[in-house]
LOTI-497614 format. One record per residue: residue in one letter; y, z, x of N, C-alpha, C, CB in turn. Coordinates in steps of 0.05 Angstrom, whole numbers, plus 32768, in hexadecimal, padded with zeros to 4 digits. Glycine has a CB too. Example, Ala and Ser with C-alpha at 12.3 -4.5 7.8 and 13.67 -1.06 7.14 Angstrom:
// LOTI-497614
A7F8E809C81087FA6809C80F67FBE809C81087FA780B580E2S7FD3808E81017FEB808F81118001809D81027FF48072811A
//
This chain:
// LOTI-497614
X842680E78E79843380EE8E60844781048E65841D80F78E4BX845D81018E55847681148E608476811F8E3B849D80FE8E71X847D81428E3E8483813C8E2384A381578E1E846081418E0DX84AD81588E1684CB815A8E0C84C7816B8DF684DB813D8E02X84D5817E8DF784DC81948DDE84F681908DD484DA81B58DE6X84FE818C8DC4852181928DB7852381AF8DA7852D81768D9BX853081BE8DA8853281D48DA2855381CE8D9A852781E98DB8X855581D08D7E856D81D88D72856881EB8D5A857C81BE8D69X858C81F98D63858D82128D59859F820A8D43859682298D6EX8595820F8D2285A082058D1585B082118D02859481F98D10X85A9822D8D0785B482488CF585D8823E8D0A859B82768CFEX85DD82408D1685FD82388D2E8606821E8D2785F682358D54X85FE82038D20860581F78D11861E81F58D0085F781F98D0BX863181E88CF9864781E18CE6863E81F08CD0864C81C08CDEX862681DA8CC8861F81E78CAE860C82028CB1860E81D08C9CX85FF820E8CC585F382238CC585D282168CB88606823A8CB3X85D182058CB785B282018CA785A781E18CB585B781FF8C7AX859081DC8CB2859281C58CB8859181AC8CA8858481C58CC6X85A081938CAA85AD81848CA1859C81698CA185C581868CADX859881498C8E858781418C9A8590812A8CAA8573813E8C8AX85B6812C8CB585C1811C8CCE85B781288CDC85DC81188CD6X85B6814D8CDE85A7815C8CFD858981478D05859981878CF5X857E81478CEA8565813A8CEE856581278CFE855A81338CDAX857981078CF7858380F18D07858580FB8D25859F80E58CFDX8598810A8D2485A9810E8D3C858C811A8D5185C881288D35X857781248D44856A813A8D5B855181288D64855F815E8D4DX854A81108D4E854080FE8D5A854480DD8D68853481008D4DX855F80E48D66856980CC8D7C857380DB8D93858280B78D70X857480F78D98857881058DAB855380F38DC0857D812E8D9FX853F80F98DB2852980F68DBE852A80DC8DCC851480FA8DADX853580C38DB6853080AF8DB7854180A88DD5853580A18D9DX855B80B18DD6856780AE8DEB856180B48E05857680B68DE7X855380CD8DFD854380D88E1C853080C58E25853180F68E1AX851F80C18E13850D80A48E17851C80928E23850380968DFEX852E80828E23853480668E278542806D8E40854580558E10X8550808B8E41855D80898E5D8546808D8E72857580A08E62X8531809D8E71851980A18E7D851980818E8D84FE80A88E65X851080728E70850680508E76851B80428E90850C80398E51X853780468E7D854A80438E978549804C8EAA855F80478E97X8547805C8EB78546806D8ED9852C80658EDD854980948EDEX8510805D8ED484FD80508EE184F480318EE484ED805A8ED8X850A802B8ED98507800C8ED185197FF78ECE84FD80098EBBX853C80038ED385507FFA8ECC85507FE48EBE855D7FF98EDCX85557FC78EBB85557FB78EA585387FAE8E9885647FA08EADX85207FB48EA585067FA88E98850B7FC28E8184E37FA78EB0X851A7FDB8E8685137FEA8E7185137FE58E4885247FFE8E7BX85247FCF8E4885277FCA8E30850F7FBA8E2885407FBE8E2CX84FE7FAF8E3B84E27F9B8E3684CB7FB88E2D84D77F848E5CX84D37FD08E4284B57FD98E3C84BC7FE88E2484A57FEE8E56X84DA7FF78E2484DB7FFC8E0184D57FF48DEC84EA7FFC8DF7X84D37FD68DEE84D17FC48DDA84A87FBF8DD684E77FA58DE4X84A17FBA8DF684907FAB8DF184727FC48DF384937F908E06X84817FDE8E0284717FF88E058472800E8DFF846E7FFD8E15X8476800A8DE6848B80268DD8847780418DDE849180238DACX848080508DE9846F80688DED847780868DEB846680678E04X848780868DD7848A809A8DC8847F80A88DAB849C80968DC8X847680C38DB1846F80C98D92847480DF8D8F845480C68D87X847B80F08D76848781138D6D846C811B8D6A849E811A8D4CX8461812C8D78844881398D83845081558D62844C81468DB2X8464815B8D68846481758D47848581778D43845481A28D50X848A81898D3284A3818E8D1F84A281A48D1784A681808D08X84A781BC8D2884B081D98D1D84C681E18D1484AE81E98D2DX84D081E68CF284E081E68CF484E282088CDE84EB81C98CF1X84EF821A8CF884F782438CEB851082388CED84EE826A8D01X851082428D08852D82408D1A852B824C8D338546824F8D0CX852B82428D44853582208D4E851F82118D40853582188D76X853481F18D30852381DD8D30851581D78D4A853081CA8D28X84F981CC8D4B84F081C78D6384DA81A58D6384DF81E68D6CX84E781978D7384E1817C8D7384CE817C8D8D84FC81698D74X84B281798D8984A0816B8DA7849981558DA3848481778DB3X84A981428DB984A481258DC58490811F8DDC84BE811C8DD0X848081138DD2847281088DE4847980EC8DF0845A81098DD9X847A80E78E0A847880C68E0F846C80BF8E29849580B78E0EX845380B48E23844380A98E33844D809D8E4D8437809A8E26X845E808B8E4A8465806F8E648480807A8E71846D80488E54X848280988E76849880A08E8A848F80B38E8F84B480A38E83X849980B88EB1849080CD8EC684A480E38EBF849380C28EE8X849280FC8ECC849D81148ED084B781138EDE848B81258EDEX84BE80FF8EF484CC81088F0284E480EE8EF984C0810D8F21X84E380E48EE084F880D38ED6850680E68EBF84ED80B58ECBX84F480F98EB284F781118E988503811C8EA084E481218E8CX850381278EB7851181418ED0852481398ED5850581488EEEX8528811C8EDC854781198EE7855981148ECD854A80FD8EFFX854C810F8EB3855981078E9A856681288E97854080F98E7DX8553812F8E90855081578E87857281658E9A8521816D8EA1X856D81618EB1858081668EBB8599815E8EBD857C81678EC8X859A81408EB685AE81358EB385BE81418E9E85AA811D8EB0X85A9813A8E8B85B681498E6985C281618E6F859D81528E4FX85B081708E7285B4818B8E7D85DB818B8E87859A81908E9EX85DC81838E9D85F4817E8EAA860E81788E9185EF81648EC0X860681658E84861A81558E728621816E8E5F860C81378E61X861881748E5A860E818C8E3E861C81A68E5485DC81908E33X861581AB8E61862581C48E71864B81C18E76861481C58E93X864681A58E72866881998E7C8673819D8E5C866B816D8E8BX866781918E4A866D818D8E33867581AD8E2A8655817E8E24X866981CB8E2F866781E08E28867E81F38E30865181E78E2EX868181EA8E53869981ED8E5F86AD81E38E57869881E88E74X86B881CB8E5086CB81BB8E4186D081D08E2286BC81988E3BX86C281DA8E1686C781E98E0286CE81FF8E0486B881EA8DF4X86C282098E1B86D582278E1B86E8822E8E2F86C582408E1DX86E282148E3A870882168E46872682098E30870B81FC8E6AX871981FD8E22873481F98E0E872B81FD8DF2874381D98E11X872582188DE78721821E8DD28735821A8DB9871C82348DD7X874482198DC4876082138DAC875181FA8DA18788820A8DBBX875F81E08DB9875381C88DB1873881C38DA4875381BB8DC5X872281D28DB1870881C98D9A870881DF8D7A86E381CF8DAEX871D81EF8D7B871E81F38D5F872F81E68D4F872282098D5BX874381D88D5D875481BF8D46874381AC8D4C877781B28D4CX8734819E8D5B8729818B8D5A870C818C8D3B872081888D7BX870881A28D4186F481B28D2286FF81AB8D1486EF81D08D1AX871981B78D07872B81B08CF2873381A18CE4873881B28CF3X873581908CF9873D816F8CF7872E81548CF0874581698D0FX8711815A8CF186FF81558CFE86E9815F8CEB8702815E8D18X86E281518CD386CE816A8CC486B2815C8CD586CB816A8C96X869B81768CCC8681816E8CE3867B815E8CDE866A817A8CE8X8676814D8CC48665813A8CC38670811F8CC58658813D8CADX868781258CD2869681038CDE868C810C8CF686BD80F98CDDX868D811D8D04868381238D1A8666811D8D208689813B8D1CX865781208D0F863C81188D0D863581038D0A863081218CFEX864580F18CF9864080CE8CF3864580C48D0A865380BC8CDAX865780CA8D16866980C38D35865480C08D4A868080DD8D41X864A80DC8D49863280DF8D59862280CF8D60862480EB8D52X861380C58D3F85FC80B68D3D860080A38D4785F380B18D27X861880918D3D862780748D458627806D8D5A864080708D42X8628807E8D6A862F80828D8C8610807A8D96863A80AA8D98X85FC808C8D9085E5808B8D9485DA80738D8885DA80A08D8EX85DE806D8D7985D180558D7085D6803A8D8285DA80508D54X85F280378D7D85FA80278D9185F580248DAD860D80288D90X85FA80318DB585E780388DD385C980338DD585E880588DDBX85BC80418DC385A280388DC8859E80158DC3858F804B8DB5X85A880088DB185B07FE88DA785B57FE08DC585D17FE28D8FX85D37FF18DD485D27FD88DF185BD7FE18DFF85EF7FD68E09X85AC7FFA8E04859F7FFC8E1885857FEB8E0B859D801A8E23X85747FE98DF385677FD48DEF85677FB38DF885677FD88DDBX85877FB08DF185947F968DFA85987F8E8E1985B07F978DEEX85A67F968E2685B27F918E3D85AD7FA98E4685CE7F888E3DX85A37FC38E4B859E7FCE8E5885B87FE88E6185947FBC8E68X85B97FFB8E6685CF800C8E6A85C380248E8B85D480208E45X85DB80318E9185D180408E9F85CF80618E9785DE80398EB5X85B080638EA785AB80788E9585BE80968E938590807E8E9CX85CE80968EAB85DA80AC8EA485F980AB8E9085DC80B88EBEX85F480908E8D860A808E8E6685F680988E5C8616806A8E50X85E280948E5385D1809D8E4085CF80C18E4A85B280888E43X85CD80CF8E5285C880EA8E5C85E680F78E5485BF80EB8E80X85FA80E48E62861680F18E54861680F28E2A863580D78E61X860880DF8E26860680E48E0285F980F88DFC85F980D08DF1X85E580F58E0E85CE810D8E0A85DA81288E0B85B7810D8E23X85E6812D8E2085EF81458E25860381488E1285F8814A8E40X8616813C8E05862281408DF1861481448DD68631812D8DF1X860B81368DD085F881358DBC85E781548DB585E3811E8DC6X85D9815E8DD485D581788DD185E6819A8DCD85C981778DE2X860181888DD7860D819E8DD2861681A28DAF8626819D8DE7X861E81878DA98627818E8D8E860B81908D78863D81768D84X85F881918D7985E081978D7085D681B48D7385D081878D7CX85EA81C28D8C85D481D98D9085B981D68D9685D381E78D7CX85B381C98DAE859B81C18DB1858E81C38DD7859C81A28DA2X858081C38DD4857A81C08DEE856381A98DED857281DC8DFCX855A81A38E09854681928E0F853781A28E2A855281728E15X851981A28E1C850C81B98E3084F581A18E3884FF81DD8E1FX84E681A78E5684CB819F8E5684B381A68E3E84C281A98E6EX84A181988E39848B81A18E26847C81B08E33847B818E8E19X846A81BF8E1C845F81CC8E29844681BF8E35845C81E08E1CX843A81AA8E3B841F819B8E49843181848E53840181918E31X843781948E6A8448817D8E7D843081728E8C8464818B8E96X843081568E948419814F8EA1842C81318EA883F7814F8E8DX842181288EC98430810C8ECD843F81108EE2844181008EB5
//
């Protein structure tokens, strides 16, 4: 059993509060980590055991601030979570760097751009993706590049749980 914390900070947020697209957005963040997991241990059978071994469940829901999401999922290894975790990690560090090297641009892109097209966009993205990786299968580090995006504009991170075991 592997299990997954999301920690988003929601007071930093567009809206400063939390929203209930954040809600969408912070649990298809999970769902994604899941399926890329499945991918890097299973490459195309992964859309069979999603389907046919679903082994995911939200263990709790703390929500002061940081919202805090724990995922549990049974049918993926420590060392498929680790290479997900890091991947994200990576994408999300690129994504952060990209922003504060051209600050101009991500403040007209704000402007231009209200959040919650930004947020529907999001979802769409994720949705769809998870659709081909159920379908035909994807590679997992497309999925880790959404991820890592996904966490940056969420304000979020993705941490190990705390009863790592596996």
């Amino acid at each position: 059993m592997t299990q997954i914390l999301l920690k988003s900070d929601t007071k930093t947020t567009e809206f400063g509060h939390l929203t209930s697209i954040d809600l969408e957005l912070n649990a298809v963040i999970l769902e994604l980590f899941y399926l890329a997991c499945l991918s890097f241990e299973h490459g195309q059978s992964a859309a069979h055991i999603y389907a046919s071994e679903y082994g995911g469940e939200i263990k709790s829901i703390a929500y002061e601030n940081p919202f805090d999401v724990l995922g549990s999922f049974e049918n993926i290894s420590k060392k498929s979570a680790d290479w997900v975790l890091s991947r994200a990690l990576f994408y999300h560090d690129n994504q952060r760097r990209r922003a504060k090297a051209d600050p101009e641009n991500a403040k007209a892109e704000e402007k231009h751009q209200p959040a919650i097209e930004k947020k529907l966009g999001n979802l769409d993205k994720a949705h769809s993706l998870r659709r081909k990786l159920i379908t035909d299968g994807a590679d997992p580090d497309e999925v880790n590049r959404l991820v890592g995006g996904l966490l940056f504009d969420q304000r979020a991170k993705l941490l190990p749980g705390p009863d790592q075991t596996g």
